[in-house]
N, CA, C and O atoms as CSV, one atom per row, in Angstrom:
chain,resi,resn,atom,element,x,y,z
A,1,UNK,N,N,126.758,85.904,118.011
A,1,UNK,CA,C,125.770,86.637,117.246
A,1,UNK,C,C,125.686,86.036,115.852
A,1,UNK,O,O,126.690,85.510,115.371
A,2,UNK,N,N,124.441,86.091,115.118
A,2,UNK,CA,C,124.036,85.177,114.756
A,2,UNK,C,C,123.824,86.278,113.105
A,2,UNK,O,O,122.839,87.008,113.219
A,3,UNK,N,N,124.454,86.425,111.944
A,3,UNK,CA,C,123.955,86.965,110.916
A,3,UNK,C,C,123.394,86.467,109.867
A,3,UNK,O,O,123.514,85.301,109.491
A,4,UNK,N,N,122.505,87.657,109.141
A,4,UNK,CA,C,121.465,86.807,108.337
A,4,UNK,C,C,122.051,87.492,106.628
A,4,UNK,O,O,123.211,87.902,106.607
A,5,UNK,N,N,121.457,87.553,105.675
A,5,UNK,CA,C,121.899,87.811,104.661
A,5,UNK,C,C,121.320,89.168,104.543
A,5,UNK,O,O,122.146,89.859,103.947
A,6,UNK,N,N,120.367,89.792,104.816
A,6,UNK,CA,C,120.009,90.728,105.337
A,6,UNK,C,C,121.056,91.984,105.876
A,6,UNK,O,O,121.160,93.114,105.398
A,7,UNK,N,N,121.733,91.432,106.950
A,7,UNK,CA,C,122.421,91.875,107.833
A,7,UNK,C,C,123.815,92.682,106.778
A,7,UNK,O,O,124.394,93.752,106.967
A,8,UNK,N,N,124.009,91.573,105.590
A,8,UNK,CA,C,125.306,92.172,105.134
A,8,UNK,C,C,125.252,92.484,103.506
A,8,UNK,O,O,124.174,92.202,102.983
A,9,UNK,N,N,126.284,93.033,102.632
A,9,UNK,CA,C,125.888,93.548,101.579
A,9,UNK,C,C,126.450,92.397,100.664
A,9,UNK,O,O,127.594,91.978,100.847
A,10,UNK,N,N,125.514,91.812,99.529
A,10,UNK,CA,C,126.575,90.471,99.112
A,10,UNK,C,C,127.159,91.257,97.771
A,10,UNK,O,O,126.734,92.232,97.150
A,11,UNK,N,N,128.242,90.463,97.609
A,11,UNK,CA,C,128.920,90.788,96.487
A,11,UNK,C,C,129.267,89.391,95.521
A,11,UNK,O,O,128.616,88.368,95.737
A,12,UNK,N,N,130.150,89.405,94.625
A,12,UNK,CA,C,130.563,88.831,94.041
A,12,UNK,C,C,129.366,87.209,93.498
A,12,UNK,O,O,128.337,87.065,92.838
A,13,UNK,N,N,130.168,86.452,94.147
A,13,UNK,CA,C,129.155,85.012,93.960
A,13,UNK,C,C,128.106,85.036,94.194
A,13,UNK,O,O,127.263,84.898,93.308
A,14,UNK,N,N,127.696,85.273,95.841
A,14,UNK,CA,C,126.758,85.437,96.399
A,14,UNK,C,C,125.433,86.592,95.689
A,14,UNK,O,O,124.207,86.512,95.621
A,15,UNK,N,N,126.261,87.432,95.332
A,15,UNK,CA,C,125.327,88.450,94.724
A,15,UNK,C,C,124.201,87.693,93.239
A,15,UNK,O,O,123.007,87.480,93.032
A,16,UNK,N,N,125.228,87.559,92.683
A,16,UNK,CA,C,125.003,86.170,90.927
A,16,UNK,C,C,124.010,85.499,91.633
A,16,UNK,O,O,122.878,85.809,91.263
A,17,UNK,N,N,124.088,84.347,92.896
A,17,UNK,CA,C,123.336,83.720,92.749
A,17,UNK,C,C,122.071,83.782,93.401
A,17,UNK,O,O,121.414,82.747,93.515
A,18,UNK,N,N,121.467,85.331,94.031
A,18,UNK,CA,C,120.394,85.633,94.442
A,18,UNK,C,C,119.946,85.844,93.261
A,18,UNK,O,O,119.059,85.146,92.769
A,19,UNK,N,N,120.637,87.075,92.512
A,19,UNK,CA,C,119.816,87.186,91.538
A,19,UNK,C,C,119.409,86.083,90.215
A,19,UNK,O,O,118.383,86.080,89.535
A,20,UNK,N,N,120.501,85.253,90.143
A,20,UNK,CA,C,119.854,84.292,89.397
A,20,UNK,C,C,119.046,83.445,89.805
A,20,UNK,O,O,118.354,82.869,88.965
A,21,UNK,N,N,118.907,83.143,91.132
A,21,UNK,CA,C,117.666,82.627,91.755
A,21,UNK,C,C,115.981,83.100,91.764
A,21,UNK,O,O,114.889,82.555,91.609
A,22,UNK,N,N,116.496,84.398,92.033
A,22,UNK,CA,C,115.052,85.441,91.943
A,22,UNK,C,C,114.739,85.418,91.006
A,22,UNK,O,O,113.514,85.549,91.005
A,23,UNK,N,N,115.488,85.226,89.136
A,23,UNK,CA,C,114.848,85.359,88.316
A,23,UNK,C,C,114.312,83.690,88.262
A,23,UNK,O,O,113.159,83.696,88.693
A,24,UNK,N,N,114.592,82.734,88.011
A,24,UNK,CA,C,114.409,81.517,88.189
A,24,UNK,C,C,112.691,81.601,88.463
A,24,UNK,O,O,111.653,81.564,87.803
A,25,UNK,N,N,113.197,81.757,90.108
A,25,UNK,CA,C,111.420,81.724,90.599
A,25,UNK,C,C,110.400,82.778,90.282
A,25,UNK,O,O,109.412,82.833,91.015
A,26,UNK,N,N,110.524,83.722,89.163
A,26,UNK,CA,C,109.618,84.517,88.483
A,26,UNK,C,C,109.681,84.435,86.992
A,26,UNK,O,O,109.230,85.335,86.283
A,27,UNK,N,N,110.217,83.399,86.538
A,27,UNK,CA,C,110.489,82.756,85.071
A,27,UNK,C,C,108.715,82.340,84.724
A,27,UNK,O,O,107.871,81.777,85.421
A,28,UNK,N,N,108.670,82.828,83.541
A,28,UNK,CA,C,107.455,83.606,82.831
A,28,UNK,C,C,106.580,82.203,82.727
A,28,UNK,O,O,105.353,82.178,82.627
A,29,UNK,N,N,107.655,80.750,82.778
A,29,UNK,CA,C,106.889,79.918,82.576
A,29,UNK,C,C,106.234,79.266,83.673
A,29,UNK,O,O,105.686,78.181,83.480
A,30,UNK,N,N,106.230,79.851,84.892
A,30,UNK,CA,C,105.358,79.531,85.935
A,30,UNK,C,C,104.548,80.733,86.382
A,30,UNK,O,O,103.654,80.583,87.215
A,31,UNK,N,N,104.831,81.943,85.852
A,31,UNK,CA,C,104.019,82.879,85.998
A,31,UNK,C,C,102.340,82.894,84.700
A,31,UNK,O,O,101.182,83.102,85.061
A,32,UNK,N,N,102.877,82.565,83.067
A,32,UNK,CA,C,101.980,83.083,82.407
A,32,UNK,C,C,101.035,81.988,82.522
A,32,UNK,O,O,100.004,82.524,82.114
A,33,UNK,N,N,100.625,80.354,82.929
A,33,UNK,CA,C,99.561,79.876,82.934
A,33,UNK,C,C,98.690,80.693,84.052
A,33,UNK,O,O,97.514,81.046,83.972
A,34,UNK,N,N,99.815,80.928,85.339
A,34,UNK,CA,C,98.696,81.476,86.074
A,34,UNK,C,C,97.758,82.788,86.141
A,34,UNK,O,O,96.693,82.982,86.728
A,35,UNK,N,N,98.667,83.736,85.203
A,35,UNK,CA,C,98.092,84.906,84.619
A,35,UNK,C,C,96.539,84.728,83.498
A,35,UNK,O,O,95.546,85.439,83.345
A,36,UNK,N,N,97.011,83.349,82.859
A,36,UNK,CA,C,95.728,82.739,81.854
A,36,UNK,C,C,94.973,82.593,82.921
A,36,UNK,O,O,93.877,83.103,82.690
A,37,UNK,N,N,95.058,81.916,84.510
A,37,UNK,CA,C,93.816,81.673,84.824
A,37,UNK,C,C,92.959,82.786,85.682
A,37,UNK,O,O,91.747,82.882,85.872
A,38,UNK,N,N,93.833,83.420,86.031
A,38,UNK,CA,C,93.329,85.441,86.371
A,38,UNK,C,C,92.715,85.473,85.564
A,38,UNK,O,O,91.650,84.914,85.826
A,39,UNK,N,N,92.765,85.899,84.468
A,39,UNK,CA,C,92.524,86.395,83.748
A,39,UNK,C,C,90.735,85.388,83.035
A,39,UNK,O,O,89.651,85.895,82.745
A,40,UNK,N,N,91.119,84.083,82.994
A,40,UNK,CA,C,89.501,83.257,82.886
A,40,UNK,C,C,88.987,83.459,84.134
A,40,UNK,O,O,87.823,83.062,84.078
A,41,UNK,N,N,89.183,83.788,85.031
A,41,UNK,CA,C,88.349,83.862,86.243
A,41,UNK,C,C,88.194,84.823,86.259
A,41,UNK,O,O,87.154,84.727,86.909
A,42,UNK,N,N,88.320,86.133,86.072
A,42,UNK,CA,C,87.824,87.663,85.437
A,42,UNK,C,C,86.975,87.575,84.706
A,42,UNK,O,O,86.167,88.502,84.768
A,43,UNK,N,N,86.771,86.771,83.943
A,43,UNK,CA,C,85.632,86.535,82.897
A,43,UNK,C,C,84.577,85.727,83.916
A,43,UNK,O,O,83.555,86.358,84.186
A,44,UNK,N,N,84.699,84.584,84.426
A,44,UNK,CA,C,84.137,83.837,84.908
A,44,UNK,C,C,83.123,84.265,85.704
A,44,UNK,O,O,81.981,83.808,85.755
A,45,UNK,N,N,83.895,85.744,86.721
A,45,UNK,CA,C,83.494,85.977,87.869
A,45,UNK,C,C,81.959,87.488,87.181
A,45,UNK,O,O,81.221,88.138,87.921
A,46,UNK,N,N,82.003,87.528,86.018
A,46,UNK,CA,C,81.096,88.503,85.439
A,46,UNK,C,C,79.888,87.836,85.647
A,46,UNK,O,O,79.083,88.473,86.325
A,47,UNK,N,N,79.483,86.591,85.207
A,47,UNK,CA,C,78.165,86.120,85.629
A,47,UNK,C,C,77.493,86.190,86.723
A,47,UNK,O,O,76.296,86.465,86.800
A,48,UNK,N,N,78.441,85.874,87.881
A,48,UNK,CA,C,78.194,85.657,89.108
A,48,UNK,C,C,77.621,86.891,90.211
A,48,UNK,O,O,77.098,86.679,91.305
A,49,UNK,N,N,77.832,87.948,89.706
A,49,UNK,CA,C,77.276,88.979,89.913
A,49,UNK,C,C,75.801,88.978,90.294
A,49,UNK,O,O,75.103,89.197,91.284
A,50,UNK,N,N,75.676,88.632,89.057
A,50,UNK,CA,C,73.690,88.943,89.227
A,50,UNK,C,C,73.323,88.251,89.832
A,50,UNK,O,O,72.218,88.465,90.331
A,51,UNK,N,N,74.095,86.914,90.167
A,51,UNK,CA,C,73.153,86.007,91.121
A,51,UNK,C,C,72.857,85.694,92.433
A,51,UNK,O,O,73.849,85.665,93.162
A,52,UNK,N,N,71.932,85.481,92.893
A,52,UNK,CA,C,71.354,85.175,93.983
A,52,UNK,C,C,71.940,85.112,95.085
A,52,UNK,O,O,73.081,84.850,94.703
A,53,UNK,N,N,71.993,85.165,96.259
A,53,UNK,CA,C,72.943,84.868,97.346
A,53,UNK,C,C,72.641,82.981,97.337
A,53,UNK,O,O,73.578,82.212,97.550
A,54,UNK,N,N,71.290,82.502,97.074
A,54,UNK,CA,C,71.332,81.319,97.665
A,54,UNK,C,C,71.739,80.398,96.320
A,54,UNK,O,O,71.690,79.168,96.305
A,55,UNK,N,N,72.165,81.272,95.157
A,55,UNK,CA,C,72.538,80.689,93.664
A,55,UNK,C,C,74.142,80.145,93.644
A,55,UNK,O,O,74.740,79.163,93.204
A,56,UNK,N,N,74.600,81.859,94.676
A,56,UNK,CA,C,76.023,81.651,95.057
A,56,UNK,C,C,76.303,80.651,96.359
A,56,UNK,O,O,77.366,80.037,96.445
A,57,UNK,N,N,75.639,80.580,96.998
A,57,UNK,CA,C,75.357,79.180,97.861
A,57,UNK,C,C,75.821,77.861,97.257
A,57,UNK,O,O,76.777,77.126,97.505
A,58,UNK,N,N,74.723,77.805,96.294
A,58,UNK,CA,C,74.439,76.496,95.409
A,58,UNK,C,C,75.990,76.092,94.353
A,58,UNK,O,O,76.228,74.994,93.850
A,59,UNK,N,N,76.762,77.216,94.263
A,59,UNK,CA,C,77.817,77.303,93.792
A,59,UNK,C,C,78.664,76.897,94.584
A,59,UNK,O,O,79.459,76.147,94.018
A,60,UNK,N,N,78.926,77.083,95.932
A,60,UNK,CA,C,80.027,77.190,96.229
A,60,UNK,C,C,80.116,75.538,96.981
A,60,UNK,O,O,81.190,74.971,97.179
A,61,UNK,N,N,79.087,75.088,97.247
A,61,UNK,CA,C,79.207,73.541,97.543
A,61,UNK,C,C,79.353,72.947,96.650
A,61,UNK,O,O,79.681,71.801,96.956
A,62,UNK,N,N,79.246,73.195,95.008
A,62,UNK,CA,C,79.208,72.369,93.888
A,62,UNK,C,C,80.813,72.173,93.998
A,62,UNK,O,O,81.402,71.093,93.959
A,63,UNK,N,N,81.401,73.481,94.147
A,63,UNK,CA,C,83.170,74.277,94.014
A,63,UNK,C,C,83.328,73.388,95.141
A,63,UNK,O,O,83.742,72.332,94.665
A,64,UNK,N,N,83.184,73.255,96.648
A,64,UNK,CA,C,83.618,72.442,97.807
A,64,UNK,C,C,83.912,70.896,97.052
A,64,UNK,O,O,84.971,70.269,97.017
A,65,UNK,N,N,82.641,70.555,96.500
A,65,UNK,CA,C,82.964,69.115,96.098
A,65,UNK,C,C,83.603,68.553,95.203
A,65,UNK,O,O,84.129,67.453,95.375
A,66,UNK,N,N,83.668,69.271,94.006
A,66,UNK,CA,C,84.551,69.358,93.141
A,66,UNK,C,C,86.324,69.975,93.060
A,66,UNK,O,O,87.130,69.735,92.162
A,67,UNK,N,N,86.563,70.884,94.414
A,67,UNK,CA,C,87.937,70.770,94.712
A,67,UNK,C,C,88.371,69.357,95.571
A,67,UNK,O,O,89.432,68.739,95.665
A,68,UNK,N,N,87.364,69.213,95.997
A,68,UNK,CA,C,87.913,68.284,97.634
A,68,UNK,C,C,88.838,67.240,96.939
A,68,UNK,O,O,89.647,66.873,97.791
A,69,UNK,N,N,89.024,66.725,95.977
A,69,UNK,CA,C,90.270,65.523,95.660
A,69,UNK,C,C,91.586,66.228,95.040
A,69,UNK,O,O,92.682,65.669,95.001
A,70,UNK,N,N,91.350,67.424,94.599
A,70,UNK,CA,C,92.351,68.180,93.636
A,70,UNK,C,C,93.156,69.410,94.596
A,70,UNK,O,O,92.398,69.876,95.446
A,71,UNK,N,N,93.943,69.745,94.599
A,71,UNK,CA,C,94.655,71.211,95.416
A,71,UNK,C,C,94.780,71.939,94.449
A,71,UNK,O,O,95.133,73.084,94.731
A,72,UNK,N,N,94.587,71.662,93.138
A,72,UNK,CA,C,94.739,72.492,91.609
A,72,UNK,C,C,93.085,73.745,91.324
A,72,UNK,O,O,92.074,73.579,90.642
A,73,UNK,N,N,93.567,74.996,92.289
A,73,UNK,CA,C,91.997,75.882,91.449
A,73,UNK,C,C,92.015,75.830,89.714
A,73,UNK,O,O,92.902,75.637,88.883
A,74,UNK,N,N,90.802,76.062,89.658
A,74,UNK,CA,C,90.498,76.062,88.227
A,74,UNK,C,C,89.449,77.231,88.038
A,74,UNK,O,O,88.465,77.314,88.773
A,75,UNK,N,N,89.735,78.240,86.896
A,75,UNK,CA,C,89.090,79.494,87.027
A,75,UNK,C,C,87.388,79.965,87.394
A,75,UNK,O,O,86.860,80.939,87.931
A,76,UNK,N,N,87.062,79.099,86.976
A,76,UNK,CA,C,85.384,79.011,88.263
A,76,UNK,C,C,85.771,79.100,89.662
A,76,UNK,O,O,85.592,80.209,90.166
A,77,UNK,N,N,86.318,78.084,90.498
A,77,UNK,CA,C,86.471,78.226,91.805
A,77,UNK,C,C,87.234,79.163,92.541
A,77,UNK,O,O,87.410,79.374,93.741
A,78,UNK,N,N,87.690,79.729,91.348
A,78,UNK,CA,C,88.526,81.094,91.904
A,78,UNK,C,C,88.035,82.026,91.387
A,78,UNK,O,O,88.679,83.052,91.609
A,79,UNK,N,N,87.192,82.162,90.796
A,79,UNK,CA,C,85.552,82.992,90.440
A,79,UNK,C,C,84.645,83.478,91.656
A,79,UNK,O,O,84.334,84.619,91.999
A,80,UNK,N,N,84.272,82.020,92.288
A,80,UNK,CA,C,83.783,81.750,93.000
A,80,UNK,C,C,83.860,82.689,94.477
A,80,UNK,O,O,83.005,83.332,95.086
A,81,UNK,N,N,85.554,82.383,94.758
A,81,UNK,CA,C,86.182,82.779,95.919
A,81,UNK,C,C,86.290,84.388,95.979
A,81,UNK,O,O,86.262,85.024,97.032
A,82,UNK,N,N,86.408,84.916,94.776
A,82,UNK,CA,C,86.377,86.523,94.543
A,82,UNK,C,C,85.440,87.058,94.925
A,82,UNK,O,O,85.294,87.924,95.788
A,83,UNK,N,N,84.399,86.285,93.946
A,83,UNK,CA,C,82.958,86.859,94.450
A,83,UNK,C,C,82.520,86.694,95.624
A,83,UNK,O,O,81.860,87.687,95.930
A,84,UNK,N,N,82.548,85.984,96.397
A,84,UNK,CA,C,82.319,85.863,97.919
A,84,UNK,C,C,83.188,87.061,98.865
A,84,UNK,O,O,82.884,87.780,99.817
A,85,UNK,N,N,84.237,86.877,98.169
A,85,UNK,CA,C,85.253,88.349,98.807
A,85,UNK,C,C,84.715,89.371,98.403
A,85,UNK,O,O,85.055,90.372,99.034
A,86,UNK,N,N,84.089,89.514,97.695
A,86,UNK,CA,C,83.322,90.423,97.442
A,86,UNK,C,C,82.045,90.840,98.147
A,86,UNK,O,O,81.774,91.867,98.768
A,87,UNK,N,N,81.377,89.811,97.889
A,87,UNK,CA,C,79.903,90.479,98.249
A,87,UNK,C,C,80.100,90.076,100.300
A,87,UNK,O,O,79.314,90.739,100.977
A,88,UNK,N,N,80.780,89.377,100.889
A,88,UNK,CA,C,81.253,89.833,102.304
A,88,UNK,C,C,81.683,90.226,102.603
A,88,UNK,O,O,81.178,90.664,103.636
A,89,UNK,N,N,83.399,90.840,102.327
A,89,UNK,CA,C,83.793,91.951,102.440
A,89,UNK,C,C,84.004,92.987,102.020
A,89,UNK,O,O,84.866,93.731,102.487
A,90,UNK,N,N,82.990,93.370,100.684
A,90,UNK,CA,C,82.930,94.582,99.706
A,90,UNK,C,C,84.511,94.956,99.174
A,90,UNK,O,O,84.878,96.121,99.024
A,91,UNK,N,N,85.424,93.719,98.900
A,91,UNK,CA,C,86.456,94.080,98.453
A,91,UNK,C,C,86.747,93.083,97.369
A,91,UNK,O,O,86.955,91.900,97.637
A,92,UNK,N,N,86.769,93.766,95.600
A,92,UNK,CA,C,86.961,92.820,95.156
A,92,UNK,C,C,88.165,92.983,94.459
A,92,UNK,O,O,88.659,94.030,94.041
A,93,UNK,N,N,88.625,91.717,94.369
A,93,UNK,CA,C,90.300,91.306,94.109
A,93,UNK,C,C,90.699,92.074,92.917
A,93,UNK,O,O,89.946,92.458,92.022
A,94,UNK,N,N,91.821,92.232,92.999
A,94,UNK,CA,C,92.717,92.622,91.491
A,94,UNK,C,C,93.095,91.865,90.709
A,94,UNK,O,O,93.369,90.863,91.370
A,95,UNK,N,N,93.283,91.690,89.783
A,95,UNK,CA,C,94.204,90.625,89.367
A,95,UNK,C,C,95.589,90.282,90.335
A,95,UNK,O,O,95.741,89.254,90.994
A,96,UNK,N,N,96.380,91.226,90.251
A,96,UNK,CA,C,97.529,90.663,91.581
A,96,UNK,C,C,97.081,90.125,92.478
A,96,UNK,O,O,97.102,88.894,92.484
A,97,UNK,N,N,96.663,90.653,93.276
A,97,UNK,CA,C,96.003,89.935,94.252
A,97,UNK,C,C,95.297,88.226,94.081
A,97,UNK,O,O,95.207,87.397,94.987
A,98,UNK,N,N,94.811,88.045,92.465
A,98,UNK,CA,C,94.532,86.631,92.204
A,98,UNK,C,C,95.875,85.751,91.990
A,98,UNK,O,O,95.910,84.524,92.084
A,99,UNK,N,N,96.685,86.370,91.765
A,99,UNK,CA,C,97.813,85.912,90.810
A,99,UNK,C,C,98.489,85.726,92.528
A,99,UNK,O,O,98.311,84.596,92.982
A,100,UNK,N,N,98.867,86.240,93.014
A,100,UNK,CA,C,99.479,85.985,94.898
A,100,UNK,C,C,98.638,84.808,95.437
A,100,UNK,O,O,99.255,83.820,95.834
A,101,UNK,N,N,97.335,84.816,95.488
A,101,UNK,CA,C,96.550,83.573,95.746
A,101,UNK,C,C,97.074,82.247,95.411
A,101,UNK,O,O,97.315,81.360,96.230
A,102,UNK,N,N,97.315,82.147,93.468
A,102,UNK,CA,C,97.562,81.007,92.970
A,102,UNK,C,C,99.025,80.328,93.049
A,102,UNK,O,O,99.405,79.185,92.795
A,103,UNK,N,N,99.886,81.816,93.632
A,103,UNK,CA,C,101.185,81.434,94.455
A,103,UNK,C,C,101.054,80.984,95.678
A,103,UNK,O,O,102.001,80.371,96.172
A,104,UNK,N,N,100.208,81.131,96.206
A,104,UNK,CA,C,100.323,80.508,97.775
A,104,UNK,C,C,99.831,79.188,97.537
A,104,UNK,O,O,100.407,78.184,97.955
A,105,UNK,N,N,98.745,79.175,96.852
A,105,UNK,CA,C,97.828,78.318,96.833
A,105,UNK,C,C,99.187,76.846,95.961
A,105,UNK,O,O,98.873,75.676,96.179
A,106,UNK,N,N,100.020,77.007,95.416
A,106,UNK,CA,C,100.805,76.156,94.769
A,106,UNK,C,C,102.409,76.708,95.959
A,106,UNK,O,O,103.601,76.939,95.761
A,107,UNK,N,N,102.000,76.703,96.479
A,107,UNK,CA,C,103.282,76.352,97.702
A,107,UNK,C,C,104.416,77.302,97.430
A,107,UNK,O,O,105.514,76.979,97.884
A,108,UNK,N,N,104.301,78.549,96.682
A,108,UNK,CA,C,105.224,79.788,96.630
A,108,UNK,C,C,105.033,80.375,96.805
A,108,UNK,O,O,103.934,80.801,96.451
A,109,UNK,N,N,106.256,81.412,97.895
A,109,UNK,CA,C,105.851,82.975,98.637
A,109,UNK,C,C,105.253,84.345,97.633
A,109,UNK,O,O,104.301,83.968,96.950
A,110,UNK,N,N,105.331,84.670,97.584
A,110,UNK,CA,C,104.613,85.992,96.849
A,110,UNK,C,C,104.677,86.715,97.631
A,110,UNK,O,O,104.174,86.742,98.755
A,111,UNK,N,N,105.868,87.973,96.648
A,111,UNK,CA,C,106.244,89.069,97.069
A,111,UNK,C,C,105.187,90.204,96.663
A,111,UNK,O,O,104.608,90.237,95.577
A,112,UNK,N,N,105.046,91.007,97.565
A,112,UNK,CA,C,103.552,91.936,96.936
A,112,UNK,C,C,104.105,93.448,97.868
A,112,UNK,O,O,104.404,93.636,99.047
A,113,UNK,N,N,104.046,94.319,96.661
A,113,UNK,CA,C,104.493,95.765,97.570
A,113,UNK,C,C,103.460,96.703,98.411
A,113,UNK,O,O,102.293,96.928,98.092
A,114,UNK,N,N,104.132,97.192,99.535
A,114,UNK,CA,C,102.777,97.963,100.053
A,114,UNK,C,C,101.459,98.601,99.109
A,114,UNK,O,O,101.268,99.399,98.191
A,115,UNK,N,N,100.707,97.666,100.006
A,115,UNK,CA,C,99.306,98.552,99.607
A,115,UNK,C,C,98.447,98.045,98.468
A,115,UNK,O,O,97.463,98.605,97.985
A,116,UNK,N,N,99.047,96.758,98.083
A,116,UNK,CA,C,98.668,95.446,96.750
A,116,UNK,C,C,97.681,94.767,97.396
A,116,UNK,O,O,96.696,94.392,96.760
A,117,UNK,N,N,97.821,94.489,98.887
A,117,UNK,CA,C,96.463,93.685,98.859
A,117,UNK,C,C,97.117,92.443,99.253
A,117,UNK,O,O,96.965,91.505,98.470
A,118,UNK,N,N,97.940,92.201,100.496
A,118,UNK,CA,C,98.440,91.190,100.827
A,118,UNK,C,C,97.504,90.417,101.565
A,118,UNK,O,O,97.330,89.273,101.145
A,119,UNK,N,N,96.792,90.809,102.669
A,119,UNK,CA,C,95.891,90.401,103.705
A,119,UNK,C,C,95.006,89.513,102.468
A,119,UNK,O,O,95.077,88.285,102.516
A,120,UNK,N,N,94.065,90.259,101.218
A,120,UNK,CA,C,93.015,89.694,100.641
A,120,UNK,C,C,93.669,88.549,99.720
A,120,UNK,O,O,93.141,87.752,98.944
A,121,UNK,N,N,94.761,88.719,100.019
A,121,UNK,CA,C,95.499,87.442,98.793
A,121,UNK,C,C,95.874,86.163,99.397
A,121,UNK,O,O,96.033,85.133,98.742
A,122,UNK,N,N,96.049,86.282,101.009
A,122,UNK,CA,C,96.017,84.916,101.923
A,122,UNK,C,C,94.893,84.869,102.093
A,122,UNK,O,O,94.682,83.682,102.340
A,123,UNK,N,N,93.707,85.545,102.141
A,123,UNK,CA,C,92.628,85.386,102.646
A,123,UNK,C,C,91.676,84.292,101.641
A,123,UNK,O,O,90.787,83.524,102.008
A,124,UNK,N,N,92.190,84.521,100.322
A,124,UNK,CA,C,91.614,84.166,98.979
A,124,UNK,C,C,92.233,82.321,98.875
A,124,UNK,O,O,91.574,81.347,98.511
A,125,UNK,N,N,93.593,82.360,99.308
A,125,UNK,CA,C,94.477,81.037,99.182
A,125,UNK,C,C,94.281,80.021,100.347
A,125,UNK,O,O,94.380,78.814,100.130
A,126,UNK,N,N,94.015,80.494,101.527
A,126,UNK,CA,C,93.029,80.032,103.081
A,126,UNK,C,C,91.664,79.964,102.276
A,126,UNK,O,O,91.480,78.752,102.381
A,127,UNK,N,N,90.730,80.360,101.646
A,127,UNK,CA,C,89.375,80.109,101.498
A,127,UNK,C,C,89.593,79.112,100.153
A,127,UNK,O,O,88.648,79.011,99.370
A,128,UNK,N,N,90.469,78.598,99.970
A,128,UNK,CA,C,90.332,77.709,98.616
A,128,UNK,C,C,90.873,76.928,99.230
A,128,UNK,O,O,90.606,75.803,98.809
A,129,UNK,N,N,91.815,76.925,100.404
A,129,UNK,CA,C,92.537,75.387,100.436
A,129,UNK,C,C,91.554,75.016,101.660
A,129,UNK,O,O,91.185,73.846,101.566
A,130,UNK,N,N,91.084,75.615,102.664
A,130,UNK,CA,C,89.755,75.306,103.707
A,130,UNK,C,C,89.161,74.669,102.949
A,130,UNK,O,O,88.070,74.195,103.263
């Protein structure tokens, strides 16, 4: 039988170095650029509103061609991706929910507690890396 860390209660060493790990990978300096770009794409995504379905069209191939060499979003194209989550599935993102995106979307898990909006936050990090 096969145990996981899960399975048992850690103490001593083991204990130190989860938690100094966990803080590590939520160290403010890989969290606050991506909070700056929530936060410009909150702004970003205000224009986009009023426009057109075939305006947001015209957008989102400009966004296709202009990601296609880069894996790096930049707060337009994640403007972009909201608003489309939006006006197709009448659900529009939270900030957490952007901020879980730009973790997946850069190759880290993101922990998100019931009822945050996990489903729309892969859904957001799948429609940017597609």
């Amino acid at each position: 039988m096969r145990l996981s860390l899960d399975d048992c209660e850690l103490k001593g060493l083991d204990l130190l170095t989860k938690r100094v790990a966990g803080k590590w990978k939520r160290r403010k300096s890989v969290l606050k650029p991506w909070m700056k770009m929530v936060k410009a794409a909150d702004e970003a995504r205000l224009p986009l509103e009023g426009l057109s379905d075939k305006e947001v069209n015209r957008l989102i191939v400009e966004t296709r061609l202009s990601v296609t060499g880069s894996a790096v979003p930049t707060p337009e194209s994640l403007a972009v991706i909201c608003e489309i989550a939006n006006r197709e599935l009448g659900l529009r993102p939270y900030q957490v929910q952007m901020l879980s995106a730009l973790a997946l979307i850069h190759g880290y898990l993101a922990e998100i507690d019931t009822g945050e909006g996990k489903t729309l936050s892969i859904a957001l990090a799948a429609a940017f890396k597609a």
